[in-house]
N, C-alpha and C positions, 0 to 999 in steps of 0.2 A: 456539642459537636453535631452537626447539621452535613449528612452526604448525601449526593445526587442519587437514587433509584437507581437511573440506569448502568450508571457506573458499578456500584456492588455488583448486579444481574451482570455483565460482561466479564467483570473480574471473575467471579466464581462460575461463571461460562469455560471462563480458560484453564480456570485451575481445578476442572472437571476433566477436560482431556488430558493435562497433565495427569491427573490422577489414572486416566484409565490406561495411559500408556505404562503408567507405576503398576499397576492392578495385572496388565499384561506380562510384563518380566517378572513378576512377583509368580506369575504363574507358570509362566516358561522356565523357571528358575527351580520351581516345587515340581515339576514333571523330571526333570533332569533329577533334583533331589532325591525323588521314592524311586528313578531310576537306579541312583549310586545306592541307596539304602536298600533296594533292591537285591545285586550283585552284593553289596557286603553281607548279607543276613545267606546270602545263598554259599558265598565264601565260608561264613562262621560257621555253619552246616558241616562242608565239607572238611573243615580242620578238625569238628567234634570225630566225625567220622572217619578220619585218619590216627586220630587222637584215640580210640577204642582199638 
């Protein structure tokens, strides 16, 4: 199996921005995340603390 050079480079040209758009929400995604993990660790706190 025999492929064009340029062709491959293009291809994984594209499905480099694809990835970094992925790479983007994956991290917009994890801020929101440690935000809610955040609030709940701060929630479980306060339920110990009522809970005493």
């Amino acid at each position: 199996m025999h492929q064009i050079p340029g062709l491959g480079i293009a291809m994984i040209g594209s499905n480099f921005q694809i990835d970094q758009g992925t790479i983007q929400m994956i991290q917009n995604n994890f801020k929101i995340t440690q935000c809610f993990l955040g609030q709940l660790r701060y929630l479980c706190l306060l339920l110990l603390m009522i809970d005493r």
